[in-house]
N, C-alpha and C positions, 0 to 999 in steps of 0.2 A: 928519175920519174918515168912514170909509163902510164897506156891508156886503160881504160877499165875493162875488162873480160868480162867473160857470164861467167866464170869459175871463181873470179872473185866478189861478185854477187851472190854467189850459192854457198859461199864459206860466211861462218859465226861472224855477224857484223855490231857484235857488241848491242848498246840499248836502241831502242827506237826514239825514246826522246832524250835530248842532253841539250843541254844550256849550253848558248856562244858560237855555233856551228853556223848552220842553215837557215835562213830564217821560212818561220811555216804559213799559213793559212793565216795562224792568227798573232795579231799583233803583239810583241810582249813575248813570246814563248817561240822558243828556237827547237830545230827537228834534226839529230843528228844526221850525218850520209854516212855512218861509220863504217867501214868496208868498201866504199866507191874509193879510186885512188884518183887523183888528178894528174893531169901534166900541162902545161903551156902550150895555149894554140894559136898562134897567128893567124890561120888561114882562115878564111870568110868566105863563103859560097853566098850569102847574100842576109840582106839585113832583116832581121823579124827582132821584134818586140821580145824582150825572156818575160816570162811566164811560170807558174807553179805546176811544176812536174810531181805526178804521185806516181810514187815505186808501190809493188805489190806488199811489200814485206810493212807499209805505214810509214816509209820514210819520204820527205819532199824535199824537192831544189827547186830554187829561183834559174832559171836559166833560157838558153836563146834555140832556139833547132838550129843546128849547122849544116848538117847533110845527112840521109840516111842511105846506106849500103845491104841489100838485102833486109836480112831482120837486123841490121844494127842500124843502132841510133846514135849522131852525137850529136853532143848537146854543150856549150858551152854557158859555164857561170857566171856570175857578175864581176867574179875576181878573175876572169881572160882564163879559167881553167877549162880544159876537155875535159866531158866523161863521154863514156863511151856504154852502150848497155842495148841488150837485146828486148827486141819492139815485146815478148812477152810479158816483161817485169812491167811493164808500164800500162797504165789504165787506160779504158776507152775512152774516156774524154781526150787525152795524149795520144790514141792513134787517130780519134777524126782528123785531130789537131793536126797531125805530121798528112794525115791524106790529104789535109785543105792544103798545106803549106809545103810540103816536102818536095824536093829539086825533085827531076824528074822521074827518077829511078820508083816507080809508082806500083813494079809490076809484084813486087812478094808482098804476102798474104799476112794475116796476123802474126803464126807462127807459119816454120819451116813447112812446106809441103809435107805431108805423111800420110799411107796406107791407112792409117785409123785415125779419128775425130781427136781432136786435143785435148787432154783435160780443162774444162773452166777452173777461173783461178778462183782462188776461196781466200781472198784477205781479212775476213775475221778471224780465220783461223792463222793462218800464216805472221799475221802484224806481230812485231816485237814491242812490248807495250813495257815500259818502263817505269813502276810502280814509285820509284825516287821523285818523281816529278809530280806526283798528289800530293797537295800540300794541305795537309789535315787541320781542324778549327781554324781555317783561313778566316773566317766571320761568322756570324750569325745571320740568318733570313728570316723576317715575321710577314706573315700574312695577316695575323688578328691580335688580338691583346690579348693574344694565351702565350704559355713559352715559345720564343723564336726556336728554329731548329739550327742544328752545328751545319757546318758548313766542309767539305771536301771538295778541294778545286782542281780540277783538271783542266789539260789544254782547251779544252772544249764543252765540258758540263760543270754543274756546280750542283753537287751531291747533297740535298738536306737529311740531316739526319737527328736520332735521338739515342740517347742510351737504352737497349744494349748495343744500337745497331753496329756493327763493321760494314763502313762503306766500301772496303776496298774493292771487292767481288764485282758489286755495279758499277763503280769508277771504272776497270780494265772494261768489262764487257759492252762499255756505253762508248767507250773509248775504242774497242775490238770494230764496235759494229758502225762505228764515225768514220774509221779506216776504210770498211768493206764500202759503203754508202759514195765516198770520196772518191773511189776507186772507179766506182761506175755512173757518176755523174758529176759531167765535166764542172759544174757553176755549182758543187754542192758546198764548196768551202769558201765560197762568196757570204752566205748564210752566216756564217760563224763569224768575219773581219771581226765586228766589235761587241757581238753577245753570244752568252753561252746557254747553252739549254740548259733546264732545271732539272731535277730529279729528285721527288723526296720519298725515302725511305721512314716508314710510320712503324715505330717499335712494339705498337698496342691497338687493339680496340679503338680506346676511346682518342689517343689522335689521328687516327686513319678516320672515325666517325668526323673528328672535328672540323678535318679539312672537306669531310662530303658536307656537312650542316655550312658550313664557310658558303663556300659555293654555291651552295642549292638560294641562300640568302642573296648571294650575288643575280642571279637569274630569276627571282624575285623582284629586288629591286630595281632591274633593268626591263621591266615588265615582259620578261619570258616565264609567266607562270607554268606551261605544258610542262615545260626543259627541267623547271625547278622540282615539280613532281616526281619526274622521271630520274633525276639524279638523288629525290630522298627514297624514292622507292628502291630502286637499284644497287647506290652504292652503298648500303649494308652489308649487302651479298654479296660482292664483288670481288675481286683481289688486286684489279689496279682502276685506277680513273684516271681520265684525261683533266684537266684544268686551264681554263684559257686566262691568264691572269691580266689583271687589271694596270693601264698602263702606265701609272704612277712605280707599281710594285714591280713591274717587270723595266723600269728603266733605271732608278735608283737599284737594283742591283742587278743589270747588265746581263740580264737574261732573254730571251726568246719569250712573247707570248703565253706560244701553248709548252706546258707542262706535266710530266707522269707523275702521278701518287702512284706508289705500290704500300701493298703492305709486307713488309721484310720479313714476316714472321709466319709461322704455318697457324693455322685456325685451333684451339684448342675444344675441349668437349664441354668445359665448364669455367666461369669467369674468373674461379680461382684460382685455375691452374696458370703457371707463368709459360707465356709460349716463348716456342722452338725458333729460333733463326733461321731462316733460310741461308743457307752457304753453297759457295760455288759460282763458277765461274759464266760458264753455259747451262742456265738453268731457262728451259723450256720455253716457259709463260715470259720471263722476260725477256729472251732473245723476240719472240711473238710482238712484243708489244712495242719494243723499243724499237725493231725493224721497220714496224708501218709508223711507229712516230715519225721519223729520221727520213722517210719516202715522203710522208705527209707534207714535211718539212719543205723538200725540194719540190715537190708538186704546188702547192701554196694552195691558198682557200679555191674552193671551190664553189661556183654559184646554181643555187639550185637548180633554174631550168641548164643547166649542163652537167647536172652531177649522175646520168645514167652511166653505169662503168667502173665508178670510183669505186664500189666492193668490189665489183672484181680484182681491180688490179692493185688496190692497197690492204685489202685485208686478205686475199690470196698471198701477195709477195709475204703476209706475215708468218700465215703458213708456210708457205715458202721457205724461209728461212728458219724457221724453227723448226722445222723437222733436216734441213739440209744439213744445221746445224749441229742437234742435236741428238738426229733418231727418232727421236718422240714428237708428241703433241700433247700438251696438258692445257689446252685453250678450249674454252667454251666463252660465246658470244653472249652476254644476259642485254635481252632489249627490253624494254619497260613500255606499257601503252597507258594511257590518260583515258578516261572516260568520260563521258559527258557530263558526268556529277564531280568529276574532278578526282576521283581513288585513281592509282594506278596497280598494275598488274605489272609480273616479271617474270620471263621464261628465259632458258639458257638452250643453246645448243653449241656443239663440238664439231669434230669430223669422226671418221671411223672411227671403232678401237683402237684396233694396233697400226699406229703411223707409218710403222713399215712397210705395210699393206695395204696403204689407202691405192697405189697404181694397182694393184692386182682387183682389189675387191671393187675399183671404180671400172675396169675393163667388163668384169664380171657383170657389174649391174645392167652397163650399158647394150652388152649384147644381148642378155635378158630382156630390156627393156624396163628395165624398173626405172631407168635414168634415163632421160631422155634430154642430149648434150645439144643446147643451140646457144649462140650467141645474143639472138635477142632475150632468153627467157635469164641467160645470166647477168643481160647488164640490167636487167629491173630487179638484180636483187639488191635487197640493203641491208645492215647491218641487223635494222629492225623483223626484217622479213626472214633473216637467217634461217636454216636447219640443215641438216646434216648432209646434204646431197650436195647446198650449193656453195657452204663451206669448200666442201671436198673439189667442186668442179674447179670453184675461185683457183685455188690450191694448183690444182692441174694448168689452168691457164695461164696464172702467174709463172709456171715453171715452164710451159710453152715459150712467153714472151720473152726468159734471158737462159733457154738454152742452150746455144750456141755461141759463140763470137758475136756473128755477124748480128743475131738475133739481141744481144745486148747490147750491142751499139745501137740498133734501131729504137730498145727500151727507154736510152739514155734521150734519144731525140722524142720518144715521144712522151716521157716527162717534163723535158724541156717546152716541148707545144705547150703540156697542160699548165703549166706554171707563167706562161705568158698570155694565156687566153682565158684561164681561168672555168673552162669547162674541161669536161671529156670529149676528146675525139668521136665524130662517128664511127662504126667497124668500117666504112668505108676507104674514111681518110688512117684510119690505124694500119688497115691492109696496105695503102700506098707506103707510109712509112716501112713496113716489112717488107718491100720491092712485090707486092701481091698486088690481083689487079682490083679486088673489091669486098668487101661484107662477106660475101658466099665462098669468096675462097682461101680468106681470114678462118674463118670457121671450119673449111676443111684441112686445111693445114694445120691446125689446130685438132682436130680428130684424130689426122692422120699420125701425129706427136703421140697423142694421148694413147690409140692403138698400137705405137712401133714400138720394138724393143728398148729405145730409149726410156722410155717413161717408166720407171721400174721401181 
């Protein structure tokens, strides 16, 4: 028996999830460490609680911090086994972790010292996601006394669907971006212990319609008539919705609250024609929407008078990650407004064109002055107020706030504020969080990102 290397971390560790191993976040569902090796450790540098360790690659152990040596870490499991693994494989909520707790040896950095900035890690991309472990027509789900939709379970979502749909595409990628999410906030898989998020995939027209008329009745009934408006005018047009379900039907099947409707299939030109499936794995619009769900998620509700900030930093991060992900962007924002007679109206707005280009052509504007970058003019945007500029800034500043290490470790603590306080931070007290002394130099450090060659 021997301890674990990083050479044996960077070699084929077989699936990310397998039955009987490790146990994971969520109860019932076990997380391979296939490729960690163990050995027996007697020795004890001092007693700490074990805890849920997340590896970069989606895998998790139950284990204790023992000691760390430079960038190594050990870690001792519940079965008295060492591993051993360098401080990079493991997520920021596991390095606060080890800088709260770890013996003294405090002085190395995320990674090794080096001449150039280190690449951030990318665990959507990296997780090994183990398609053996969705368990297909696990059950049925109804929302109304129409047909229930099928069911595809994953560790952590429960996929509705209909024929023609193939769930498996959003099972991995819902699953990809659960990994990435987990990775960089420490309490995000507290969320999940005993419910799983929803996700329903709508095969058609008319039940993707069914489930907006569903809900728009919902927000009726509960006398949110503006909301109700706004969700019959809107999701027509749409291509995914949010859904806050009702807490009868979100506990009887063991799900989360809020929920995504998409529609699985591309828009056709006439109602005869049979539409197209959407296929793939990383596809744009859903990475977009699934990322600010899954932030949303770990931010928790938010209370109006503190909600200045929330576009920025959750529908930025959506941006965010769909283009980090992807390349692209194929989001546009449709907000819907109510009139005093009661009609509603529905406008859309995007970011640039070509996504590749949003840092070039957003430097461009701003020296022009056609854009004019401040912190206060961005945290009064909202979803509803959207267009094309502040999409794009959102965007920029989301990429600001976790580009670096150090910078996403500050992310993770200032998610965690928001999700205990239930508003947005001032830029004052956000700037503290980033070891910045206020508002004004929140904002310029934030420019000065958006100017450097980094931002590209």
């Amino acid at each position: 028996m021997r301890d674990v290397t990083q050479n044996d971390i960077d070699k084929p560790a077989g699936p990310l999830l397998d039955r009987g191993m490790i146990k994971s976040l969520m109860p019932g569902v076990h997380l391979a460490v296939a490729g960690i090796v163990f050995c027996l450790c007697s020795t004890a540098l001092r007693a700490l609680e074990p805890r849920t360790w997340v590896i970069i690659d989606g895998r998790t152990v139950e284990a204790e911090l023992k000691g760390v040596s430079g960038t190594q870490v050990t870690l001792l499991d519940t079965e008295n086994r060492r591993i051993n693994l360098d401080k990079s494989m493991l997520s920021f909520g596991d390095i606060d972790y080890i800088n709260e707790n770890s013996p003294p040896d405090k002085s190395s950095g995320f990674v090794p010292h080096s001449s150039s900035p280190p690449p951030l890690p990318n665990p959507a991309k990296q997780a090994r996601i183990d398609p053996k472990l969705f368990v297909k027509n696990a059950n049925t789900f109804s929302i109304d006394a129409y047909e229930p939709f099928q069911v595809l379970e994953t560790p952590h979502f429960k996929i509705m669907y209909g024929k023609p749909v193939e769930p498996g595409d959003m099972a991995e990628l819902a699953e990809r971006l659960w990994v990435d999410t987990a990775f960089f906030h420490s309490t995000f898989g507290q969320k999940f212990r005993q419910r799983k998020m929803a996700v329903f995939m709508c095969p058609n027209d008319d039940t993707y319609n069914r489930v907006g008329t569903w809900y728009a009745e919902l927000m009726t009934k509960s006398g949110n008539a503006d909301n109700a408006a706004k969700i019959t005018a809107s999701w027509p047009k749409s291509g995914a919705g949010t859904v806050h379900l009702p807490r009868d039907i979100a506990d009887q099947n063991g799900v989360l609250d809020e929920a995504r409707v998409f529609r699985a299939y591309k828009p056709t030109s006439s109602a005869s024609q049979r539409p197209e499936m959407v296929r793939g794995v990383l596809d744009p619009f859903r990475v977009h929407c699934l990322s600010g769900d899954l932030l949303r998620i770990q931010a928790g509700y938010v209370q109006q008078f503190g909600a200045k900030g929330y576009f920025a930093i959750t529908t930025g991060h959506g941006y965010y990650k769909e283009i980090l992900l992807t390349g692209r962007s194929d989001t546009a924002l449709l907000s819907a407004s109510v009139s005093a007679s009661g009609s509603a109206s529905v406008s859309s707005a995007g970011g640039f064109k070509d996504a590749r280009n949003w840092a070039q052509e957003l430097k461009r504007q701003i020296r022009k002055g056609d854009i004019k970058a401040s912190l206060s003019s961005l945290f009064e945007a909202t979803d509803d107020s959207a267009n094309e500029k502040s999409n794009v800034l959102a965007y920029s500043f989301a990429r600001y706030l976790q580009s670096t290490p150090e910078r996403l470790s500050a992310f993770n603590k200032l998610i965690e504020r928001i999700s205990t306080s239930g508003q947005i931070p001032e830029p004052d007290d956000i700037a503290k969080i980033y070891g910045l002394a206020d508002g004004k130099a929140l904002e310029a450090d934030w420019l000065k990102y958006v100017n450097s060659t980094d931002f590209h």
